[in-house]
C-alpha positions in Angstrom: 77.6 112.8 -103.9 76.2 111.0 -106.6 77.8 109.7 -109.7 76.8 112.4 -112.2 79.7 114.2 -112.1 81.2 115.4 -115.6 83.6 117.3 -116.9 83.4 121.0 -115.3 81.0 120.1 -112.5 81.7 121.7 -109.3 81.7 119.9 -106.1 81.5 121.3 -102.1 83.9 119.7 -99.8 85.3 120.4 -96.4 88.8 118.8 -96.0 91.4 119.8 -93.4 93.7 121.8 -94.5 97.7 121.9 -93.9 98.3 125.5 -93.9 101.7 125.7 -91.8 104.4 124.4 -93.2 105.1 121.5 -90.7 101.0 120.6 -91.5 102.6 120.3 -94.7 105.6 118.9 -94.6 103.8 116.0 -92.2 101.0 115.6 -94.5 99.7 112.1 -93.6 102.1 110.4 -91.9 101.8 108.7 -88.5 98.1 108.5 -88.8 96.0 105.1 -89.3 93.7 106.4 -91.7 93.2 109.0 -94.0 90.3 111.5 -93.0 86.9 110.6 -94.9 87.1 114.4 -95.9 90.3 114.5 -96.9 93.5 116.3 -96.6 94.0 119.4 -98.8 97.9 120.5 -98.9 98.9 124.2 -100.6 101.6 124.8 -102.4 101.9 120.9 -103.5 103.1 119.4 -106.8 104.4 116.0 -105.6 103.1 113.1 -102.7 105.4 110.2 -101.0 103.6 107.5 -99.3 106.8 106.4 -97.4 106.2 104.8 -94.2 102.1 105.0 -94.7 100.2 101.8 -93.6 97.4 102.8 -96.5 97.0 103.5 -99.6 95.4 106.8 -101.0 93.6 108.4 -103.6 95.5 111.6 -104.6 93.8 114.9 -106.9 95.7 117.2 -107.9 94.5 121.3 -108.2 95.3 124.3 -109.8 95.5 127.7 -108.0 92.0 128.2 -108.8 90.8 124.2 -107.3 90.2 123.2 -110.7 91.3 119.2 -111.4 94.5 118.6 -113.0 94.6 114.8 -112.3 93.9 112.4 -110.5 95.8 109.2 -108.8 93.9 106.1 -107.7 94.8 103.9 -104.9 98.6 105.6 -104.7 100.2 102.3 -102.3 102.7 103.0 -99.5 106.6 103.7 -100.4 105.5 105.5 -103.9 106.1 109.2 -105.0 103.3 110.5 -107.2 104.3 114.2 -109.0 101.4 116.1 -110.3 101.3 118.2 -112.9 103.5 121.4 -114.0 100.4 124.0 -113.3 99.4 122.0 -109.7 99.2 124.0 -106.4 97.2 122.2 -104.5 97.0 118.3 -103.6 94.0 116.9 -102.0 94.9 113.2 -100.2 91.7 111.3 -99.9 91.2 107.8 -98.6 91.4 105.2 -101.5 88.5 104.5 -103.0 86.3 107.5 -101.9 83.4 108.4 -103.7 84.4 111.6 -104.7 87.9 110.5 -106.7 85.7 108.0 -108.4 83.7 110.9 -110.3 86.6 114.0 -110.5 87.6 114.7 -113.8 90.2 117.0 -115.1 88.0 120.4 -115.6 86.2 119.8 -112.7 86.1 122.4 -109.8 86.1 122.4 -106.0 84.7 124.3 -103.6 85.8 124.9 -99.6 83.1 124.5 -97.9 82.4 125.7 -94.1 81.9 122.5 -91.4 
């Protein structure tokens, strides 16, 4: 990706998804690294980072993957809440390219791997 992203740009990524609700409710935890694709978590509105050895970038999505907001570099032992309107948080390791250029407006797109 380059760094020509503006407002209402869409953008193709393939992230893992949590669909059950343990893949959920798990999220992260008890994993060394966050995946360089990210981790995309329905029915979202709010992130903990307790007990995470690393820090991560956090957007949040409307039902329609549009980008609410975004959180930079969220440490271990925080809670980040997203907006009212968000349904879907995508985790992504801190720093990646991709947080760097999302603005609110901005659209995703689930690509196949």
């Amino acid at each position: 990706m380059t760094n020509s992203m503006t407002n209402n740009s869409a953008a193709v990524i393939s992230p893992k998804i949590a669909n059950s609700w343990l893949q959920r409710a798990k999220g992260l935890l008890g994993t060394k690294h966050c995946p360089a694709e990210g981790l995309l978590i329905p029915k979202c509105r709010s992130v903990h980072t307790f007990a995470m050895a690393y820090a991560i970038d956090i957007v949040y999505l409307n039902k329609h993957l549009q980008v609410l907001s975004t959180e930079k570099d969220v440490r271990p032992w925080r809670v980040s809440i997203g907006p009212r309107a968000a349904y879907y948080c995508l985790e992504l390791p801190s720093g990646a390219e991709l947080s760097q250029w999302l603005s609110p407006g901005d659209t995703l797109l689930i690509g196949d791997d």
